[in-house]
Every structure is written in C-alpha cells, then in structure tokens.
Rosetta silent file (secondary structure, phi, psi, omega in degrees, C-alpha in Angstrom):
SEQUENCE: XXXXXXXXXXXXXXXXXXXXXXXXXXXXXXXXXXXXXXXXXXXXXXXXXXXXXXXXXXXXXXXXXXXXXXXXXXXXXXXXXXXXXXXXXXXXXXXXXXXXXXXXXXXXXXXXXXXXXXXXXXXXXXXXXXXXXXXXXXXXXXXXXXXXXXXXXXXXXXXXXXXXXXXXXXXXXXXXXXXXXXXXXXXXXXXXXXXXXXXXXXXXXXXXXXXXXXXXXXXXXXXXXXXXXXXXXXXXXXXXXXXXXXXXXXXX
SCORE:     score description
SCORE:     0.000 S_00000001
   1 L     0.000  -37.907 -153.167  -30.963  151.570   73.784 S_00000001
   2 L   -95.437  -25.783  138.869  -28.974  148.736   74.392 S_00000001
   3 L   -51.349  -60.471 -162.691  -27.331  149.184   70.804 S_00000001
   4 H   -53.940  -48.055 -167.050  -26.899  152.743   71.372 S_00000001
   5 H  -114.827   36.650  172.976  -24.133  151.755   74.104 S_00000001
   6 H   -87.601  -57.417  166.904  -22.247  148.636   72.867 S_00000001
   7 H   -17.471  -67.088  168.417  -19.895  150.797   71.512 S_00000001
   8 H   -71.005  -41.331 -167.566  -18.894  152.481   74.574 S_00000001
   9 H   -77.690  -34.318  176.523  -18.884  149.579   76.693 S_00000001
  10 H   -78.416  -75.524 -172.235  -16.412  147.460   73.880 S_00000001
  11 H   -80.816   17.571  153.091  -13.969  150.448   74.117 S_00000001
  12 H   -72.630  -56.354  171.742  -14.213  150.849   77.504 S_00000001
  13 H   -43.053  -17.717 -149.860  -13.113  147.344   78.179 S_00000001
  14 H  -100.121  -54.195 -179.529  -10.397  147.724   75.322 S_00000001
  15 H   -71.869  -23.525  173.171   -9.385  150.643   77.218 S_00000001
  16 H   -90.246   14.034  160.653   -8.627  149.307   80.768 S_00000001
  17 H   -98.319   -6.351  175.000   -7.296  145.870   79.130 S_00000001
  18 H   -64.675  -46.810  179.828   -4.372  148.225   77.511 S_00000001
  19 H   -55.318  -60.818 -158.429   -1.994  149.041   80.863 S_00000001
  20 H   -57.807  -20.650 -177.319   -2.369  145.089   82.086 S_00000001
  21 H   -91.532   -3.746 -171.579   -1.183  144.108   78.612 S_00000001
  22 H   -93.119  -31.354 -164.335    1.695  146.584   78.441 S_00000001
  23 H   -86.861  -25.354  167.074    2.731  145.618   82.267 S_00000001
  24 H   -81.491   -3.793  140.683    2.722  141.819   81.175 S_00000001
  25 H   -43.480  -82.511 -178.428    5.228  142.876   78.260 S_00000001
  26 H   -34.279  -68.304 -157.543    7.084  144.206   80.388 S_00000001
  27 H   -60.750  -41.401  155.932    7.133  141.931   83.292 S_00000001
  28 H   -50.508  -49.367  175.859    7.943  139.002   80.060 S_00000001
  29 H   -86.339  -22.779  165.650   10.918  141.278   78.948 S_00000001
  30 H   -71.372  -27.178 -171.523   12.649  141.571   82.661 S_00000001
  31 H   -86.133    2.232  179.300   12.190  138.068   82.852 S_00000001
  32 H   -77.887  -46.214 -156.016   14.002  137.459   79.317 S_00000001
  33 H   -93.760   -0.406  164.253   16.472  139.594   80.381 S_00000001
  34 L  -106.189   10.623  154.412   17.232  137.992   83.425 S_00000001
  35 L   -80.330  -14.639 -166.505   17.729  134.625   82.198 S_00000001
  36 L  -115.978  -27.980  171.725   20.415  135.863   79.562 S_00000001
  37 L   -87.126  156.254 -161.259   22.107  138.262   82.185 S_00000001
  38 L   -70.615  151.976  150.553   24.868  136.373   84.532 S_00000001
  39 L   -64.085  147.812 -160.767   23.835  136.391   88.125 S_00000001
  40 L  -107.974  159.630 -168.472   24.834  139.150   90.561 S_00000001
  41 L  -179.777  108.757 -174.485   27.225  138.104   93.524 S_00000001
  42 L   -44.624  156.058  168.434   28.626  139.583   96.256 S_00000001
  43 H   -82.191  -13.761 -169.519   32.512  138.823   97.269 S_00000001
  44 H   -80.177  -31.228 -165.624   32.514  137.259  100.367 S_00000001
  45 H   -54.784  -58.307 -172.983   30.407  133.952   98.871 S_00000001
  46 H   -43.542  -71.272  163.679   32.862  133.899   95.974 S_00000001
  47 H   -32.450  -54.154  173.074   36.024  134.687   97.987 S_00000001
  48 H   -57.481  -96.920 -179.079   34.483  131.802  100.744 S_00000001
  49 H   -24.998  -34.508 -174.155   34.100  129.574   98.046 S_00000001
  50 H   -85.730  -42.183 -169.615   37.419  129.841   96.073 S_00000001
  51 H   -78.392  -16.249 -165.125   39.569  129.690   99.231 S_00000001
  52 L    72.544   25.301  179.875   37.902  127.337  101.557 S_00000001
  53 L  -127.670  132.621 -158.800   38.289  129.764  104.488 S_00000001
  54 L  -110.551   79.040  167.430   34.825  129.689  106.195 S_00000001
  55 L  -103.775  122.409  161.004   34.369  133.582  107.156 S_00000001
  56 L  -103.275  162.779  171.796   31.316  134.956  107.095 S_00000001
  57 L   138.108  168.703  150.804   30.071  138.732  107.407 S_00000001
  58 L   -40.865  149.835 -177.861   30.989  141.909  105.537 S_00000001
  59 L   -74.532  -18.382 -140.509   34.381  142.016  103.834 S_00000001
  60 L   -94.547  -33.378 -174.996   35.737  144.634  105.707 S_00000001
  61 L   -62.461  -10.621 -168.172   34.951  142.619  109.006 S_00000001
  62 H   -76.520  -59.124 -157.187   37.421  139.217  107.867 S_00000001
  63 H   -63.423  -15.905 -174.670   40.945  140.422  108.675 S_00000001
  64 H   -67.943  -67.958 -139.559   39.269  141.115  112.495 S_00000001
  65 H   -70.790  -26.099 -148.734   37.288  137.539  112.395 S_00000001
  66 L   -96.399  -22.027 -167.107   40.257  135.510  110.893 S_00000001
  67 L   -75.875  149.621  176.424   42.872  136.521  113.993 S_00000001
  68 L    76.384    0.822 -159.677   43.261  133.671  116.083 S_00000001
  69 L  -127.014  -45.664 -168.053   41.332  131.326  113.774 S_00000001
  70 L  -136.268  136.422  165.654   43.611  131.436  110.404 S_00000001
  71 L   -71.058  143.770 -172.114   47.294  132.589  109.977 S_00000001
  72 E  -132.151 -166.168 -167.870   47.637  135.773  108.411 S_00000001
  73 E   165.060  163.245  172.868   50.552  137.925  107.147 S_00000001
  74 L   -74.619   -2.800 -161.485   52.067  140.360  104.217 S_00000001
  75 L  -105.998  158.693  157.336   53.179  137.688  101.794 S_00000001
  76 L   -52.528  132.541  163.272   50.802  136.199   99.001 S_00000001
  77 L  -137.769  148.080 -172.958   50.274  132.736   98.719 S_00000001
  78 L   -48.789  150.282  173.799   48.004  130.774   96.202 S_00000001
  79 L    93.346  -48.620 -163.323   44.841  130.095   98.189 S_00000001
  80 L   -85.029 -169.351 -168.811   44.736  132.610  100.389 S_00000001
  81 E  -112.017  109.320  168.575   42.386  135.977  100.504 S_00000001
  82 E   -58.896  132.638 -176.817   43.676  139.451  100.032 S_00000001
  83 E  -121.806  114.570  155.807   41.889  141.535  102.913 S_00000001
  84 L   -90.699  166.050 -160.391   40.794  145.142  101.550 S_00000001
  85 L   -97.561  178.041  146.061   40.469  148.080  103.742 S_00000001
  86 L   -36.768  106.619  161.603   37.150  150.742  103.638 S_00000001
  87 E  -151.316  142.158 -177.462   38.405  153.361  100.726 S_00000001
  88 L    45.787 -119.643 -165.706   36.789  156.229   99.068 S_00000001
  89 L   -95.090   20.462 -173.127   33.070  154.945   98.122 S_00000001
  90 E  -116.213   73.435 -131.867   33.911  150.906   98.582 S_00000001
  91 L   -95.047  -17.326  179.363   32.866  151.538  102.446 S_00000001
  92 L   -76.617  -31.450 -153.244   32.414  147.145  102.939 S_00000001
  93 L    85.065 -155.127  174.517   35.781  146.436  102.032 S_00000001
  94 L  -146.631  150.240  143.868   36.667  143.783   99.785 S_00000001
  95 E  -103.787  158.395  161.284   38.057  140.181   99.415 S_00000001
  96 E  -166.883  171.426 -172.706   39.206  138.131   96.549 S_00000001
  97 E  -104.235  156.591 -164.404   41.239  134.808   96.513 S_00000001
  98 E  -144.565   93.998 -170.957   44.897  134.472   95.181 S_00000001
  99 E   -72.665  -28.611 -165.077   45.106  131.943   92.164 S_00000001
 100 E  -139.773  146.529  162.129   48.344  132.472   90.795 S_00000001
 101 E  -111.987 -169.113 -150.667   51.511  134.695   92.031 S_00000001
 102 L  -139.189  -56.284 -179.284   53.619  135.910   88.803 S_00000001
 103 L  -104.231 -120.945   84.787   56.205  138.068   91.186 S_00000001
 104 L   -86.367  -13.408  166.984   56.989  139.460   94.285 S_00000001
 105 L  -124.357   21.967 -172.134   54.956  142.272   92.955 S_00000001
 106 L  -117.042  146.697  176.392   52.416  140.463   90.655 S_00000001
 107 E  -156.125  138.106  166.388   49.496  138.487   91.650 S_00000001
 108 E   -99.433  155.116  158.323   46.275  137.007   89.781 S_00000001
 109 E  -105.100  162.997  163.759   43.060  137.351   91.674 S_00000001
 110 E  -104.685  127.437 -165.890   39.583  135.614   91.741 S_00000001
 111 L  -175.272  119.840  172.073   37.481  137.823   92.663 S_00000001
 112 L  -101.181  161.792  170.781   33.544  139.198   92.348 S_00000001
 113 L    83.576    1.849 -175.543   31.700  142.300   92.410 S_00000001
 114 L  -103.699  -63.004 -174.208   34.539  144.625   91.525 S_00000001
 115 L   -84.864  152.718  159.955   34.653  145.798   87.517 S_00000001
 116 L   -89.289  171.976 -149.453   30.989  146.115   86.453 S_00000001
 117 E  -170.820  120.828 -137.442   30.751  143.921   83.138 S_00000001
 118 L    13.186   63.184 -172.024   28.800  144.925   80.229 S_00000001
 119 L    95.597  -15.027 -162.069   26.914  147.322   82.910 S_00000001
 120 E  -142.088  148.221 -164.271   26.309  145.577   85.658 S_00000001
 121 L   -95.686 -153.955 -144.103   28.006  144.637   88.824 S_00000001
 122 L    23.676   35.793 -156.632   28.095  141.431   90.744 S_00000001
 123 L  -108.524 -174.092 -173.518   29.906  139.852   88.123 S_00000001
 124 L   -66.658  177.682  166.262   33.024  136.878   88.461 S_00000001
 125 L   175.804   89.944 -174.192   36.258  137.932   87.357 S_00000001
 126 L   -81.685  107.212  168.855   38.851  134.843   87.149 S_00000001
 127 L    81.775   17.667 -166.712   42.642  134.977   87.216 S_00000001
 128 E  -101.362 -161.440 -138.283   43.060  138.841   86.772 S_00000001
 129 E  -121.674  146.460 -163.507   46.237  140.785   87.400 S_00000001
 130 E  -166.502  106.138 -151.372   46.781  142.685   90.805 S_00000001
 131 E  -110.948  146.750  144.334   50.252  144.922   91.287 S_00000001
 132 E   -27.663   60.451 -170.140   52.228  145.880   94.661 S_00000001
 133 L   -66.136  -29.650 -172.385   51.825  149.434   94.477 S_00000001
 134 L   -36.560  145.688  176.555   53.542  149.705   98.293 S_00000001
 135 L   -85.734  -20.930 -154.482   57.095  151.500   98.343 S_00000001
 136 L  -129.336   12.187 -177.902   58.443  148.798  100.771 S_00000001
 137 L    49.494   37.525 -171.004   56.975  145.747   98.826 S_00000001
 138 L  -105.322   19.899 -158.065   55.074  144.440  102.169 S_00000001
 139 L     8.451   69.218 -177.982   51.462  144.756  100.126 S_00000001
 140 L   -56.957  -40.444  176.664   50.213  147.326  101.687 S_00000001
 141 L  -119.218  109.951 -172.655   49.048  148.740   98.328 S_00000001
 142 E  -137.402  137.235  173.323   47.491  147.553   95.636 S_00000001
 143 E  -100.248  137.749 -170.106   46.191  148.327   92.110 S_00000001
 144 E  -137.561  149.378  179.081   43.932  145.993   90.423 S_00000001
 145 E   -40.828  144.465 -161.562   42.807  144.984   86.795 S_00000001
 146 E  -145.021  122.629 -160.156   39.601  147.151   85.952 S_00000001
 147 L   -94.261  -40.514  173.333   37.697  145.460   82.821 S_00000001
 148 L   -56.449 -121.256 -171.509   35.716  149.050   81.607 S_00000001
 149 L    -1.874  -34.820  159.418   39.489  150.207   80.942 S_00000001
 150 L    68.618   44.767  140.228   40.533  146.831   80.089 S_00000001
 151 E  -129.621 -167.993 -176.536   43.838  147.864   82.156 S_00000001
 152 E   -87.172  167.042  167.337   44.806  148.217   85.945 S_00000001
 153 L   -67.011  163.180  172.296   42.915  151.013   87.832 S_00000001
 154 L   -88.523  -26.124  152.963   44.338  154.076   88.613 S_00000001
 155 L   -32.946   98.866 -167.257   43.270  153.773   92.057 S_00000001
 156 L   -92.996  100.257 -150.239   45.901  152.684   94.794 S_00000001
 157 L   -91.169   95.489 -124.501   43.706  150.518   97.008 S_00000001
 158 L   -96.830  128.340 -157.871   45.108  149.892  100.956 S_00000001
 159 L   -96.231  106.067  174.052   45.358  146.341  102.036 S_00000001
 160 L   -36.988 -103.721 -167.518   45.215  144.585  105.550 S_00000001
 161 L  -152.911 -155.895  164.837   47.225  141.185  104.331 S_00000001
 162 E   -87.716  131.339  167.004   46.629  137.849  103.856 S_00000001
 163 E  -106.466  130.710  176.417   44.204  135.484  105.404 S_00000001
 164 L   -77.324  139.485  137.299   46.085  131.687  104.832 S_00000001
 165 L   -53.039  179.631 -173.731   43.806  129.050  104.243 S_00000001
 166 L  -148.065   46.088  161.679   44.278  125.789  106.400 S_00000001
 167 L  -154.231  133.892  166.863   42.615  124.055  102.985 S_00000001
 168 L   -53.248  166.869 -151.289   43.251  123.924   99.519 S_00000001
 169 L   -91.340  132.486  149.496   42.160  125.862   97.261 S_00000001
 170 L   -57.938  -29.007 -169.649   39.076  124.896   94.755 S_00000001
 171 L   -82.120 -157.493 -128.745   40.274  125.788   91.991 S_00000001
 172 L  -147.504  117.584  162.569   43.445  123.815   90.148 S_00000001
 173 L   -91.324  133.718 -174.745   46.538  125.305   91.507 S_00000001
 174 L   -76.704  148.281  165.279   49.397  126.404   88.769 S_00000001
 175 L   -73.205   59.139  172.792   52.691  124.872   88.964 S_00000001
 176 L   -84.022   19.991 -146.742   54.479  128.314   88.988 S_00000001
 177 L  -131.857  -21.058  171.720   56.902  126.984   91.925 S_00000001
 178 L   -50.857  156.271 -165.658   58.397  124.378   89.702 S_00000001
 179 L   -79.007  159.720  163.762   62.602  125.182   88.354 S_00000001
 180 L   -91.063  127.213  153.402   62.078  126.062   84.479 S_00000001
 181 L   -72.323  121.057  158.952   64.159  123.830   82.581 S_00000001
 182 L   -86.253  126.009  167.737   66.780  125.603   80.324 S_00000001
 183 L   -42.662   73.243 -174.579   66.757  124.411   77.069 S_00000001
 184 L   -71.865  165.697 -172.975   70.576  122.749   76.721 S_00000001
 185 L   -83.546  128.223  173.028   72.618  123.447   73.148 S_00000001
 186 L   -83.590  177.954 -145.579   72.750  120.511   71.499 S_00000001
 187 L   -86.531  161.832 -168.760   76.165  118.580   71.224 S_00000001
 188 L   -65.963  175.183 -131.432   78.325  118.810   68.481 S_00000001
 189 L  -144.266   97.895  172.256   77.376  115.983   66.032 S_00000001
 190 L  -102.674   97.465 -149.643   80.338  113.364   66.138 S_00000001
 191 L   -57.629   85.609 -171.250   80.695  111.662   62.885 S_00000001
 192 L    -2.893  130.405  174.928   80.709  107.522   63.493 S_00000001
 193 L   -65.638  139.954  157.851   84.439  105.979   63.181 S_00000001
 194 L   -67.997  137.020  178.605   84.690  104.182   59.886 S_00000001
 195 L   -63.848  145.756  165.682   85.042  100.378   60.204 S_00000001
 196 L   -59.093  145.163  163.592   88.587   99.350   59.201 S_00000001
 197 L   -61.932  129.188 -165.315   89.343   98.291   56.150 S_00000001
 198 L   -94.162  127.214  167.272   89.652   93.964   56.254 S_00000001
 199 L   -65.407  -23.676 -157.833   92.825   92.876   54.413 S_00000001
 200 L   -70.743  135.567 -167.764   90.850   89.547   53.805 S_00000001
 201 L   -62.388  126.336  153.060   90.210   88.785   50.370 S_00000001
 202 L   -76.613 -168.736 -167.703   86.750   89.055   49.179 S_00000001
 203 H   -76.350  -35.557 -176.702   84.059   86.396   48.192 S_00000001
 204 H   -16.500  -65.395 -158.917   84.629   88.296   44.703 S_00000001
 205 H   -81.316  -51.158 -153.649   87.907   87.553   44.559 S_00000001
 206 H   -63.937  -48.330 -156.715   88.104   84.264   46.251 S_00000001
 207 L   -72.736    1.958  168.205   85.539   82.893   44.205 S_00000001
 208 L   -87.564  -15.869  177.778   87.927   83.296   40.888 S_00000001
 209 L   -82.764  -20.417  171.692   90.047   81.085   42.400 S_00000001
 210 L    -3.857  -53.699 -146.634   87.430   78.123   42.672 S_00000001
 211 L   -96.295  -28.291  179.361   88.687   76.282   39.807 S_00000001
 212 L   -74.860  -30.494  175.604   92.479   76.062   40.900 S_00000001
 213 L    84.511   26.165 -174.540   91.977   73.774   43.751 S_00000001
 214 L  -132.433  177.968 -176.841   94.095   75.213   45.644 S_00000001
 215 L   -95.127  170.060  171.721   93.231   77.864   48.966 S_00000001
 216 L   -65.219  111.145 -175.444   93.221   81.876   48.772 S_00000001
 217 L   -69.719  166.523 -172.223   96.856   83.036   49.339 S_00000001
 218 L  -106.302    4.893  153.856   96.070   85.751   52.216 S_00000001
 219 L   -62.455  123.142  164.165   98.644   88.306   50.485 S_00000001
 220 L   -50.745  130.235 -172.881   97.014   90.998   49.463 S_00000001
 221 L   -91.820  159.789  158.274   97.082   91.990   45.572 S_00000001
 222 L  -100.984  142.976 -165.166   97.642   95.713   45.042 S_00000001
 223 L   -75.266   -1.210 -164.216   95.860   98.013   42.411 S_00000001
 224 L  -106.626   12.724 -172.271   99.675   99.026   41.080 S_00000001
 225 H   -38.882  -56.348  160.189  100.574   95.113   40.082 S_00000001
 226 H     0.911  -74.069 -154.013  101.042   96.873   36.585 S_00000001
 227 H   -92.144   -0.252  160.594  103.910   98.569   37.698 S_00000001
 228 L  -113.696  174.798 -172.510  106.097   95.522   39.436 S_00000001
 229 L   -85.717  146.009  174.072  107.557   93.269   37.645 S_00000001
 230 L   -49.241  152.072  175.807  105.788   90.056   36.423 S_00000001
 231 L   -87.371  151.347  169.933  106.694   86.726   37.661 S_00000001
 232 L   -80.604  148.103 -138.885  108.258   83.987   35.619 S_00000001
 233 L  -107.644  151.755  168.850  105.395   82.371   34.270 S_00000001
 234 L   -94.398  129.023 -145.729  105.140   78.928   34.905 S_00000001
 235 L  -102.308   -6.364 -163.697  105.235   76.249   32.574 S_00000001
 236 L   -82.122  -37.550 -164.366  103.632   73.408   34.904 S_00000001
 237 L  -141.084   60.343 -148.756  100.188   75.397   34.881 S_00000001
 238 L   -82.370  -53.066 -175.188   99.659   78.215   32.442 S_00000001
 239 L   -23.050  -93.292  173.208   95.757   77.234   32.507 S_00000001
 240 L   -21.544  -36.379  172.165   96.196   79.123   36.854 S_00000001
 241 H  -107.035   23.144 -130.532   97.419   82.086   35.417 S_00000001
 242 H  -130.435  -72.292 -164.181   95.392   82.805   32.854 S_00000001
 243 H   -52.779  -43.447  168.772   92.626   82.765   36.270 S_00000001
 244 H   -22.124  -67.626 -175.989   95.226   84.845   38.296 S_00000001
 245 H   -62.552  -68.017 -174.376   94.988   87.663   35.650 S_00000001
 246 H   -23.686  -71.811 -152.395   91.011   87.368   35.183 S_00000001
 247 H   -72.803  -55.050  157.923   90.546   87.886   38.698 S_00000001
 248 H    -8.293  -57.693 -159.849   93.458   90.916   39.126 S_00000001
 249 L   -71.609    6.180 -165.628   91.953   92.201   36.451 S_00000001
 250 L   -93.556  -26.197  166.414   88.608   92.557   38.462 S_00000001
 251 L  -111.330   26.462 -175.598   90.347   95.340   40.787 S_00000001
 252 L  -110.220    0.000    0.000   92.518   97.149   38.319 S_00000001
C-alpha cells in the first residue's frame, strides 16, 4: 500500500515546492536589480545638500520657510536654490541648486527627481541648462533641460526666486566671474641692429706682419689697392714688401 502512494506523495511535495522556488527567483532578481539601479531621491535632500541652506519640508513649502531666515530675491547666484511653484501634475513644487550662471538668461542647475533616467525617477542630474523664459527677465519663468528629449522642455515652469545661501556651496564653484583675457597680436618682429663694422685690423691681418718688427699701421687697406697707384718701392727693405703684398693679397 505504502508503494502504491509514493508516487503521489513525491509529486505532491514537488508540486507545492514550485511557487516558493519561483518567488525566491524572483525576490533574487529585484534584489540584482536594485543593486545595479542608482538610488531614488527626492529634491529637497539633494537641493539641502548642494546649497547648504538647512530647509526642511516639501519643496513647495521653502520660499514660505526661508523668509526671514535667508535672503531671497529674482537674481541667480551660484549657490543658491531656485524655488518652483505647484504646476500642472508637479503639485510639491520643486528645488534645485544653482552651480553655474552662463547669462542673464542662462543658468546650470543641480538638481534631483526631475527627468526620469533610463525609466526611473529619483535620479541626480548635475550642471544642466535652465533658460529665463519670463518677458521681463526677472525669472519668473523657466524652462529646463529634460534628458528623455535630450533638450529643454517645452513646458514654461513658474518660479518664486531665489533662496541665497549664507554658506558656500558644496560643490567647486566655476570661475565664470573672472575678465577673459583677450589674446593680444603679437608685435611686429624687429630685426636686431647689426654690430658696426671695427676699422681695426684683424688678427689675420696683423699676424702677417709678425716678422717686420714693426706695429700694425691702423690705416685701413682697401679691397681697390689695385686701382691706386703703387708706392715707390723701397730699396732699404724689399724683404717688408714682399710681406705687405702677401698679406693684401689675403683680402683682394
């Protein structure tokens, strides 16, 4: 008898260990895939974190919390946190931090939680581009980079201000405030004066004279001797002109 039902009892067992092995697959593949996907993260930590301005709460709640506590205002400045209002479906508001400005109508932001990325929201989004849509430049209005489009949104999204930090920033602030040096043309190219020519005999020349015993006369010979007339030759030392000519004959 006891034969008769091993059968049934081994694929009964077989059958109730199939769901628990499919839900620990499972349970093993969310937990793969949530080690390889980025962490999700709200804006105010991020926004808190980049600026150093220590609001907490919903975003839409900051531009309220920040009067009297932080200066605020229409213009951008690096550090501080763009305060968005409640629009269409974004009903919290928003924050982000303001790393770089580019314009009077350009700004990068820091910013989480806004484009989803590959699929999924809460993600980081560093340094991205964020334009003055406002007719009066006061940045009232703003359009901001949107990474599924890989351009700005079409959406013109309406802005409280600025909350100023009363801290630096974490991140590494850009020198955008510095003058740009223009590149001067360089100067004409002035050739070096030539050294004068020295009247002074060289060692060439001097040194033909060695043998006469006598000094260098400091007249200068000229390459035309040829063409004045010869001196009466001298009968005391004919040997001396014989050297005379040699060495003449060294610049003709």
């Amino acid at each position: 008898m006891l034969r008769r039902y091993t059968k049934f009892i081994i694929v009964a067992v077989m059958a109730g260990s199939v769901p628990a092995l499919a839900d620990s697959v499972q349970a093993q593949s969310r937990t793969s895939q949530s080690r390889e996907l980025a962490p999700y993260l709200q804006c105010v930590p991020y926004a808190r974190q980049q600026s150093g301005i220590a609001i907490y709460g919903d975003a839409h709640t900051w531009w309220e919390q920040a009067k009297g506590r932080f200066d605020r205002g229409r213009k951008p400045r690096v550090g501080a946190v763009m305060a968005f209002q409640p629009h269409r479906n974004m009903q919290l508001g928003h924050v982000a931090a303001v790393s770089k400005i580019i314009d009077s109508r350009t700004v990068l932001l820091r910013h989480a939680n806004w484009s989803p990325i590959n699929g999924r929201r809460g993600q980081i989004e560093n340094d991205v581009r964020a334009i003055d849509v406002s007719p009066n430049n006061d940045w009232s209005s703003v359009r901001v980079w949107y990474d599924p489009i890989k351009k700005l949104g079409k959406t013109a999204w309406p802005i409280h201000g600025f909350i100023y930090s009363d801290k630096s920033p974490n991140f590494q602030t850009p020198q955008f405030d510095r003058p740009v040096r223009i590149a001067k043309a360089p100067a004409a190219r002035v050739e070096p004066k030539q050294p004068p020519v020295s009247r002074a005999p060289s060692r060439r020349f001097t040194s033909a004279f060695a043998d006469l015993g006598t000094t260098t006369p400091r007249r200068t010979v000229r390459h035309n001797v040829a063409a004045r007339p010869a001196p009466a030759p001298r009968r005391s030392r004919p040997a001396a002109r014989d050297q005379v000519s040699r060495a003449v004959s060294l610049y003709d």
